[in-house]
Every structure is written in structure tokens, then in C-alpha cells.
PDB file of N, CA, C and O in Angstrom:
ATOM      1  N   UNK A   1       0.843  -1.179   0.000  1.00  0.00           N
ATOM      2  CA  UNK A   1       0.000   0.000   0.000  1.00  0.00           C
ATOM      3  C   UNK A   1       0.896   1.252   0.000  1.00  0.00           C
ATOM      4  O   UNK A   1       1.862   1.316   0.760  1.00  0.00           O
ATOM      5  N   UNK A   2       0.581   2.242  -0.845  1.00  0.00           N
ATOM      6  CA  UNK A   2       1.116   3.190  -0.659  1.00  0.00           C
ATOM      7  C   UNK A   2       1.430   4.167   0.592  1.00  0.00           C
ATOM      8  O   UNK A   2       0.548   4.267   1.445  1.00  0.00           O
ATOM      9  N   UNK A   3       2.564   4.853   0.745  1.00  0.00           N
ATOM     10  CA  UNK A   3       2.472   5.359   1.916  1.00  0.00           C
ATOM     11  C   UNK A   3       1.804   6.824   2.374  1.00  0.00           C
ATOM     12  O   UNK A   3       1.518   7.147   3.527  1.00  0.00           O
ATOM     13  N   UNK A   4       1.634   7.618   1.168  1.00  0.00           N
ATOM     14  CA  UNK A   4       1.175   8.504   1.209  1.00  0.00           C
ATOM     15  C   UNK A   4      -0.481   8.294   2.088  1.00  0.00           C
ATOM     16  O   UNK A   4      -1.066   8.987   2.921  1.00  0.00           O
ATOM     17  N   UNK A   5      -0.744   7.253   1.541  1.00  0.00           N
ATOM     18  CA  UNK A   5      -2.398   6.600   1.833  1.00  0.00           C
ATOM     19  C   UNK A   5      -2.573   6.665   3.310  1.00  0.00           C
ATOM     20  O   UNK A   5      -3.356   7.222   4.080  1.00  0.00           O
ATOM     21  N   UNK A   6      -1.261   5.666   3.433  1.00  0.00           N
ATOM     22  CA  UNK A   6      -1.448   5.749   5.182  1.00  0.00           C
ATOM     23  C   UNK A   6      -1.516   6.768   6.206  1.00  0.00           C
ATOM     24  O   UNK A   6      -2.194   6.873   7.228  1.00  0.00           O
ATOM     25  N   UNK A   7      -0.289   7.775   5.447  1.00  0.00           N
ATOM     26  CA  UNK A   7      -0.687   8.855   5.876  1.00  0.00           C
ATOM     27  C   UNK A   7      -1.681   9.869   5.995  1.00  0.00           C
ATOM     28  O   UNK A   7      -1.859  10.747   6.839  1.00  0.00           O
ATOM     29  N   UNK A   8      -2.358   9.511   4.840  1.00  0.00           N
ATOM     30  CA  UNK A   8      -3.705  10.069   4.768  1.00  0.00           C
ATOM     31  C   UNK A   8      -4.722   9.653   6.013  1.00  0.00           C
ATOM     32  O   UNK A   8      -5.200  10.481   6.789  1.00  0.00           O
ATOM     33  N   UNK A   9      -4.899   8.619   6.051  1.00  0.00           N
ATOM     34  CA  UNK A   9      -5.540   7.702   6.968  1.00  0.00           C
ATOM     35  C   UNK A   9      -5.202   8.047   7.907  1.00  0.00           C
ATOM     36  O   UNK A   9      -6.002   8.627   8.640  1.00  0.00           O
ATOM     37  N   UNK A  10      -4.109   7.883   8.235  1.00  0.00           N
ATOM     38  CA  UNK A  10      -3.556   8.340   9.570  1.00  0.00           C
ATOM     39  C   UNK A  10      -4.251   9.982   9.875  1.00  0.00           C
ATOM     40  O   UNK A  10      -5.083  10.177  10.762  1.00  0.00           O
ATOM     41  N   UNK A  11      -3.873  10.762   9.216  1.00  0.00           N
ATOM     42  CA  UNK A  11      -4.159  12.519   9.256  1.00  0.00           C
ATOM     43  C   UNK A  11      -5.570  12.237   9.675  1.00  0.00           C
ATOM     44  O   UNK A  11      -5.799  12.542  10.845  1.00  0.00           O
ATOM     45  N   UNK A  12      -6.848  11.587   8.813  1.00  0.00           N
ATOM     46  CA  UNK A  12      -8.411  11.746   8.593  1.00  0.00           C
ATOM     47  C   UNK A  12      -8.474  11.058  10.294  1.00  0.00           C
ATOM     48  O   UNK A  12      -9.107  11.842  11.000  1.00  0.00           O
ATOM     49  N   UNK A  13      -8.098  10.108  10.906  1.00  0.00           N
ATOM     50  CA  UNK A  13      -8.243   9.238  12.239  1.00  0.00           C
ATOM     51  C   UNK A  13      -7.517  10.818  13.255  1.00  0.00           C
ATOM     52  O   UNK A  13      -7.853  11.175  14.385  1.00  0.00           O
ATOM     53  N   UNK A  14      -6.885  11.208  12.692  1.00  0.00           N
ATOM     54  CA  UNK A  14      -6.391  12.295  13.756  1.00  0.00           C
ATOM     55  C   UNK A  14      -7.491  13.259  13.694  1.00  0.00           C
ATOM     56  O   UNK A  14      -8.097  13.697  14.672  1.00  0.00           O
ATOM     57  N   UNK A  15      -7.696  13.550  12.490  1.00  0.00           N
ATOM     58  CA  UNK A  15      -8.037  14.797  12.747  1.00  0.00           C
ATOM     59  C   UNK A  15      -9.974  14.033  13.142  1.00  0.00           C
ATOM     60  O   UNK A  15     -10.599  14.706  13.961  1.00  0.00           O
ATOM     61  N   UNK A  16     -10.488  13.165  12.744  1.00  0.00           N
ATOM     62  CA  UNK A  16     -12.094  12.128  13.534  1.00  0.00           C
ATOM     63  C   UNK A  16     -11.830  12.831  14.833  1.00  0.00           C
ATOM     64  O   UNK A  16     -12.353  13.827  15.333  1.00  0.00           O
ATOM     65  N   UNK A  17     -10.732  11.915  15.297  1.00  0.00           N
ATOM     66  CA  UNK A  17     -10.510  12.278  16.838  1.00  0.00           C
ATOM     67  C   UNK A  17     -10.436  13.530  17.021  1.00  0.00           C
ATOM     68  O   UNK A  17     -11.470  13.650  17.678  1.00  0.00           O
ATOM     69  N   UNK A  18      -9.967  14.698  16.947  1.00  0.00           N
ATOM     70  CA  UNK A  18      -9.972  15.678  17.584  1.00  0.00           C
ATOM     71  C   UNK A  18     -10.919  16.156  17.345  1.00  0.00           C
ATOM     72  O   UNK A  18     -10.999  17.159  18.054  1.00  0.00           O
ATOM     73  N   UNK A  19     -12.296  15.998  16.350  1.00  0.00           N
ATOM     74  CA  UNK A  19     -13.067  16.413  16.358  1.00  0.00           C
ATOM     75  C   UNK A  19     -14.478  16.034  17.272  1.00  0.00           C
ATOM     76  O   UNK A  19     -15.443  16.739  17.567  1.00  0.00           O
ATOM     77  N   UNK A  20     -14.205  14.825  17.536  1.00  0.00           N
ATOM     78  CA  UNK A  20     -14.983  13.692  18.613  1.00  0.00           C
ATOM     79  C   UNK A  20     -14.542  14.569  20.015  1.00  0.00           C
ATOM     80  O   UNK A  20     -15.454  14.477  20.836  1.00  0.00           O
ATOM     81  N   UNK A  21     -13.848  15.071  20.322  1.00  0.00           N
ATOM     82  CA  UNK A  21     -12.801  15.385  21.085  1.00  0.00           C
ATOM     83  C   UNK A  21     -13.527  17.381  21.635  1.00  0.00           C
ATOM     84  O   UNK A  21     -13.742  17.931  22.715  1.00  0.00           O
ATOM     85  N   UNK A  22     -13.669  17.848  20.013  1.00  0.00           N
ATOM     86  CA  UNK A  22     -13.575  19.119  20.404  1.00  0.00           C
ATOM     87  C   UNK A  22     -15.597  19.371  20.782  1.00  0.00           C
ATOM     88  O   UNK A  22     -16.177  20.173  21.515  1.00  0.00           O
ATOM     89  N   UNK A  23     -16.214  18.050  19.699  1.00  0.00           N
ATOM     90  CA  UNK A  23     -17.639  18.114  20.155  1.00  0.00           C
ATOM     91  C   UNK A  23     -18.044  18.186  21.499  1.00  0.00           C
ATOM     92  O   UNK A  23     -18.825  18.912  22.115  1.00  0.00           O
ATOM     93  N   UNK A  24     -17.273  17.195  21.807  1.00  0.00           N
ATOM     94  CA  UNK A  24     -17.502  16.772  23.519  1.00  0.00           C
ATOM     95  C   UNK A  24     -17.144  18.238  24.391  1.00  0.00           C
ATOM     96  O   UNK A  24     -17.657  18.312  25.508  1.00  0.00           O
ATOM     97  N   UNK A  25     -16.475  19.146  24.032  1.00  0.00           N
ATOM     98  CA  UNK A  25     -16.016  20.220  24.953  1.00  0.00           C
ATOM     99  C   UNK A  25     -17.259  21.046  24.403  1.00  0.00           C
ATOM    100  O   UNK A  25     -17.940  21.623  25.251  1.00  0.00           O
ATOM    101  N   UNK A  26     -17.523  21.129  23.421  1.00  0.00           N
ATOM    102  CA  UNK A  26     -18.265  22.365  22.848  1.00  0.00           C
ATOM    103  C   UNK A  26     -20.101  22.246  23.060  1.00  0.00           C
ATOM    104  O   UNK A  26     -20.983  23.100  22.974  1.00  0.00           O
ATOM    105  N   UNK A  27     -20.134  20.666  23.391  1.00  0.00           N
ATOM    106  CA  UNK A  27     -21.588  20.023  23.864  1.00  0.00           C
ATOM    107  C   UNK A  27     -22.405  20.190  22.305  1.00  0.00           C
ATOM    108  O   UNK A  27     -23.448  20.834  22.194  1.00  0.00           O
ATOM    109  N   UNK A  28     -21.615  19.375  20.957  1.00  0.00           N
ATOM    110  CA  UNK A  28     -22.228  19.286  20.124  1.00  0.00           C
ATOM    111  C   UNK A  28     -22.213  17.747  19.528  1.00  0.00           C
ATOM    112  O   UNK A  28     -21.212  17.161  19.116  1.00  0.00           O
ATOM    113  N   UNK A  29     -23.653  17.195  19.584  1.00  0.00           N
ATOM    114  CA  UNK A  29     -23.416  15.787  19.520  1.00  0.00           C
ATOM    115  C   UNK A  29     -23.190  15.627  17.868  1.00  0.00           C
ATOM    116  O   UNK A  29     -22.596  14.671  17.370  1.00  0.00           O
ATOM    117  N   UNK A  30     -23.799  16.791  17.073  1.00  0.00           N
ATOM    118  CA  UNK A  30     -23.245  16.549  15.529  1.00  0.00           C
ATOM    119  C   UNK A  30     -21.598  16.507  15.326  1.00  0.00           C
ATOM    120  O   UNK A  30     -21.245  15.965  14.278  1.00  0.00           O
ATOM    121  N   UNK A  31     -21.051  16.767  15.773  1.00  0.00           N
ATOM    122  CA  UNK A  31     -20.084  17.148  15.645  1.00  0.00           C
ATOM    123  C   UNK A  31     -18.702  16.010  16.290  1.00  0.00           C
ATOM    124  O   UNK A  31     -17.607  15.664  15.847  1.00  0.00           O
ATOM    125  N   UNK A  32     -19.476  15.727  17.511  1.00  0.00           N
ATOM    126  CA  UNK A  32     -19.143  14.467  17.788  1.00  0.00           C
ATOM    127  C   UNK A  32     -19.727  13.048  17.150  1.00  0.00           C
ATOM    128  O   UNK A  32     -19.305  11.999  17.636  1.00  0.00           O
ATOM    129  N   UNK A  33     -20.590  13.009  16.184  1.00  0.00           N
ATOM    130  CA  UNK A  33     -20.933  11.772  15.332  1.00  0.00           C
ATOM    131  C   UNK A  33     -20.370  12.086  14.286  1.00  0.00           C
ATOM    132  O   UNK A  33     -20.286  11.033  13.652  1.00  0.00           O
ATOM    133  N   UNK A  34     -19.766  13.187  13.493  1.00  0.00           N
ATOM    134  CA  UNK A  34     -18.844  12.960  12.616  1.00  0.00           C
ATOM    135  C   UNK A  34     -17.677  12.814  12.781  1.00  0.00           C
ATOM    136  O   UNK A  34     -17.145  11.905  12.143  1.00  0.00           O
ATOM    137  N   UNK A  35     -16.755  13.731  13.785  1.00  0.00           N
ATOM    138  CA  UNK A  35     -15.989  12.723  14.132  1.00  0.00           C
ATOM    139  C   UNK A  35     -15.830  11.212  14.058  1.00  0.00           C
ATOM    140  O   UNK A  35     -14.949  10.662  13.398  1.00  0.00           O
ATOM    141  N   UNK A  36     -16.740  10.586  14.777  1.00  0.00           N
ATOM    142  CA  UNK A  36     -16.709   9.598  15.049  1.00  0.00           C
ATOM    143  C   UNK A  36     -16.856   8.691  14.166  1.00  0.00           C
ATOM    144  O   UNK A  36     -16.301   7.611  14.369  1.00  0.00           O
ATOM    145  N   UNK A  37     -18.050   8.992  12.322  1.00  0.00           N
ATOM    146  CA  UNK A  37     -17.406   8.682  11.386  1.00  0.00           C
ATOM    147  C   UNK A  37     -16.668   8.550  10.830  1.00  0.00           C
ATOM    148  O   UNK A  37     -16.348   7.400  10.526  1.00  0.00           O
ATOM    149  N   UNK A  38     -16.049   9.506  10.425  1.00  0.00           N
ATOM    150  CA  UNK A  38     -14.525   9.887  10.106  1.00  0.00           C
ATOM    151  C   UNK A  38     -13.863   8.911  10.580  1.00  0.00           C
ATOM    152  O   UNK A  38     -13.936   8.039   9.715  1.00  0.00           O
ATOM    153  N   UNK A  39     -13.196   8.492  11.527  1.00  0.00           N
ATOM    154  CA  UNK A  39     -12.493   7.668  12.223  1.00  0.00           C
ATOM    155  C   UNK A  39     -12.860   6.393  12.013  1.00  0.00           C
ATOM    156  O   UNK A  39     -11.910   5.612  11.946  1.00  0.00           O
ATOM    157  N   UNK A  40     -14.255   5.793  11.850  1.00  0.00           N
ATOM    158  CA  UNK A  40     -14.657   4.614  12.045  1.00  0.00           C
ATOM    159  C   UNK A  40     -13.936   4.254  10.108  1.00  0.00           C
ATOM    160  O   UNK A  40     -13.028   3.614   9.578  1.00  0.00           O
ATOM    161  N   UNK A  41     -15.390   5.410   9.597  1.00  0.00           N
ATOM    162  CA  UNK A  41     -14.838   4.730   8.301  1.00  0.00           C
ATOM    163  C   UNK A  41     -13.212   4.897   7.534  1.00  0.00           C
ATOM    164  O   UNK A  41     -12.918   4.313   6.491  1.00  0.00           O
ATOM    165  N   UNK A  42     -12.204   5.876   8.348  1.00  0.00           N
ATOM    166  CA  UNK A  42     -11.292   5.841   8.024  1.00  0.00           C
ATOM    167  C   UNK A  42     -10.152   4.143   8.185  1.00  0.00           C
ATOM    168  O   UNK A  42      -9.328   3.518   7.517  1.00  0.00           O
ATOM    169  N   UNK A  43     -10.844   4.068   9.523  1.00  0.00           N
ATOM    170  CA  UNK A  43     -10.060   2.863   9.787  1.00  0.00           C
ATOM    171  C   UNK A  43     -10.426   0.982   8.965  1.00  0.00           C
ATOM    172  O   UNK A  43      -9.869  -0.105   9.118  1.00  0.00           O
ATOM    173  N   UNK A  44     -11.436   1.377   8.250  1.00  0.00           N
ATOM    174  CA  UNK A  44     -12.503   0.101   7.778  1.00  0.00           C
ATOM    175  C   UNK A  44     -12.047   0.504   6.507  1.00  0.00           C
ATOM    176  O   UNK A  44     -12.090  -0.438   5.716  1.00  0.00           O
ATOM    177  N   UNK A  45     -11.555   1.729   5.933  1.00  0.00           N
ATOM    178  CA  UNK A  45     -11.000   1.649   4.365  1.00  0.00           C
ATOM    179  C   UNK A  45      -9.672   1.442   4.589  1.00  0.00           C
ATOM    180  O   UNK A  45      -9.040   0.929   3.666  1.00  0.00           O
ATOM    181  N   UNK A  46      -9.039   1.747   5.703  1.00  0.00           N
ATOM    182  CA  UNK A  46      -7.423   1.050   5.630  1.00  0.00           C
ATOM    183  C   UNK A  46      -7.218  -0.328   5.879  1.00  0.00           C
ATOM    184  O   UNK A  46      -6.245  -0.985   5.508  1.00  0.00           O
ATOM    185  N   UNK A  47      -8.425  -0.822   6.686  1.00  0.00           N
ATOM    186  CA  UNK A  47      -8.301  -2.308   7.043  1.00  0.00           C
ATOM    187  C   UNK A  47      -8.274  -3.122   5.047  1.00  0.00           C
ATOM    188  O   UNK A  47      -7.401  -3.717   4.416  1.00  0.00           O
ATOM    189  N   UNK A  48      -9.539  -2.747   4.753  1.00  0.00           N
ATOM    190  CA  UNK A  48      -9.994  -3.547   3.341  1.00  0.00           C
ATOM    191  C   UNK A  48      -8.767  -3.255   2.103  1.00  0.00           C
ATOM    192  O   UNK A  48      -8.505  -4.196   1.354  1.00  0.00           O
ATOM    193  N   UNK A  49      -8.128  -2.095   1.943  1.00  0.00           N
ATOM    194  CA  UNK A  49      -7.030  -1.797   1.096  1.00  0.00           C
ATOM    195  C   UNK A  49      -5.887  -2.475   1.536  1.00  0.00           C
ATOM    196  O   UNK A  49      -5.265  -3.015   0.621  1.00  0.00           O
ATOM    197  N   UNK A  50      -5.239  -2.664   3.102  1.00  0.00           N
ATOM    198  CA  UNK A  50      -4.526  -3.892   3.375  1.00  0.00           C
ATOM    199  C   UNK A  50      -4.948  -5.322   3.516  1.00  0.00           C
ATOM    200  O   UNK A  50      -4.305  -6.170   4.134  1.00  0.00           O
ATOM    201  N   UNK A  51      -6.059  -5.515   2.904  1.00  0.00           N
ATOM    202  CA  UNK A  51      -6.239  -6.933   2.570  1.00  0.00           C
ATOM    203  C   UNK A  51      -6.414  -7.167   0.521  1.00  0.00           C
ATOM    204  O   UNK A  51      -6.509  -8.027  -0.355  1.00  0.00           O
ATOM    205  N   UNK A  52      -6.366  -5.939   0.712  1.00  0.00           N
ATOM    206  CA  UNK A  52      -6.348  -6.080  -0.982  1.00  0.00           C
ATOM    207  C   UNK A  52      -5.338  -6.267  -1.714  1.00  0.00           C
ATOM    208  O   UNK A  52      -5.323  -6.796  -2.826  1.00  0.00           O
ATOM    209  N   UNK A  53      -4.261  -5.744  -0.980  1.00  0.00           N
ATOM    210  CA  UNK A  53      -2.711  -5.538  -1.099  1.00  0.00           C
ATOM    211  C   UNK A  53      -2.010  -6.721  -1.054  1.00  0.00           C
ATOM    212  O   UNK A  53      -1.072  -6.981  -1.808  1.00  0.00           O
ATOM    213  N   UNK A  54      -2.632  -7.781   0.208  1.00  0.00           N
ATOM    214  CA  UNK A  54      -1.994  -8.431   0.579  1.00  0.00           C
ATOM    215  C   UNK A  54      -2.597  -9.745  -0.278  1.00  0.00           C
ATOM    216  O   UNK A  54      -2.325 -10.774   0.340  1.00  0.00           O
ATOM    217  N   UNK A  55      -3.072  -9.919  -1.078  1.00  0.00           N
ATOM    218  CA  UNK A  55      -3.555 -10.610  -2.311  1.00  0.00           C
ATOM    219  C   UNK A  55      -2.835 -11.084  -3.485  1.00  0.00           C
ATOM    220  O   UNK A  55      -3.444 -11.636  -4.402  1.00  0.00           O
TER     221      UNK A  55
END
């Protein structure tokens, strides 16, 4: 897999989290469910591209 990708992935899971992160301070539950997308589906497209790879 490319590495740029991961890094990508990596950045989108950072930046989920700090947004899960900044909802919770700011008392916005939208804001904390995208986060929390972000992150989920960031980590479920890096899982499936390292099994594609590894093919």
C-alpha cells in the first residue's frame, strides 16, 4: 500500500478524533458523530485496502 495513503488515513483518524474530542467540549453531539465517522470509516477503508494488497 502506498504510503502517502497511510498517511492520509492516519491525518483523517487524527483529525475524527480531535473532532470527537472538540464536540464533547463544545456540547455538540453533531459534531461528535462525525468525528466519530470519520475515524470509524477511516479505519474500515485502511483495514480492506490492506487486505487487498496483501492478495
Amino acid at each position: 500500500m502506498n504510503k502517502f495513503k497511510v498517511l492520509g488515513f492516519a491525518l483523517a483518524i487524527f483529525i475524527g478524533g480531535f473532532l470527537f474530542v472538540y464536540g464533547e467540549y463544545d456540547d455538540s453531539p453533531g459534531a461528535q458523530l462525525l468525528g466519530l465517522l470519520i475515524v470509524v470509516s477511516s479505519i474500515i477503508t485502511l483495514i480492506r485496502n490492506k487486505k487487498r494488497a496483501s492478495k
